[in-house]
C-alpha angles and dihedrals in degrees: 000000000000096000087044088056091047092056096044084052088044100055093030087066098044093051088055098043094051084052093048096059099034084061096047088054098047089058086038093216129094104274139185116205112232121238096261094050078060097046080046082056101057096051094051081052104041083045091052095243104164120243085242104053088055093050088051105051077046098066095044081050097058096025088064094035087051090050086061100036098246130131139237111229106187141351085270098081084059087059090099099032092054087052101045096054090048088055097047089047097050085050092056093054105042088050097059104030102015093239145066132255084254095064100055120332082189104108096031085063099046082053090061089041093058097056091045141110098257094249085053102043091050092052089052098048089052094059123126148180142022118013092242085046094044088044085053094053095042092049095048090048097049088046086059095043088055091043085060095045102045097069085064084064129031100161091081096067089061086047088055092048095051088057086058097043114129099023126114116272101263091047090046102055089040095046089046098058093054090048090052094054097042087046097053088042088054095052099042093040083239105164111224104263099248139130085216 
């Protein structure tokens, strides 16, 4: 039970640090969360929401409020947005296996395993542990499976800037990075690493 209780404060603090500076990067500016983004943060953790779902809505979140040159004040104008693409994604889920990543990630990943290069595969069948901790490794493994592909085809990286073209300098570098990875996705029919 000890041990139990280590791991849930381990990867609890983690979940709400990575928050914290991706937050902190995306207003580009120092920030201290204020008591209640941290009370917001323990309620996305205690209901299971994924670290990367939250990233995620935070990003839409900033992404709209930067089109209109607005600003987001604090993790509390992510609140809907956070809840809105867990329930999608639940949806999702539910609609097409009848349950959700928590209960038993086993056979998505398998899924992904089965359409990967064999050092890959065997990296994602191996995965274990909580749903955050299981997105993490499976973003950081599709980002160096990209980083292998990519080099077959370089044409796609001009196709990506060209798509950016146009946009300030911090929406550009963020935005070109995502086109590069749905792009070589795209050409090599690699699905995006995800339980969801």
């Amino acid at each position: 039970m000890i041990v139990a209780d280590r791991t849930v404060r381990t990867v609890s603090t983690d979940y709400f640090t990575e928050i914290e500076a991706h937050f902190a990067r995306r207003r580009g500016t120092p920030f201290v969360l204020s008591a209640k983004d941290w009370a917001l943060m323990q309620e996305w953790n205690a209901a299971g929401i994924p670290l990367p779902i939250v990233i995620e809505a935070i990003d839409s979140v900033f992404d709209k409020k930067e089109a209109k040159g607005q600003k987001v004040n604090g993790l509390r104008y992510c609140r809907h947005a956070v809840k809105e693409l867990w329930d999608e994604r639940r949806e999702l889920q539910i609609g097409s296996e009848g349950s959700v990543p928590e209960e038993d990630p086993t056979s998505r990943l398998e899924e992904l395993a089965a359409v990967l290069p064999a050092a890959y595969a065997d990296r994602v069948r191996a995965l274990r542990g909580s749903v955050p901790h299981i997105e993490e490794q499976l973003m950081a493994i599709e980002s160096e499976l990209i980083e292998e592909l990519l080099p077959s085809a370089p044409e796609l990286r001009a196709e990506a800037e060209a798509l950016v073209a146009g946009a300030d300098e911090k929406t550009r570098a963020r935005s070109l990075d995502a086109h590069v990875r749905r792009l070589v996705r795209e050409r090599f029919e690699i699905p995006r690493l995800s339980l969801f």
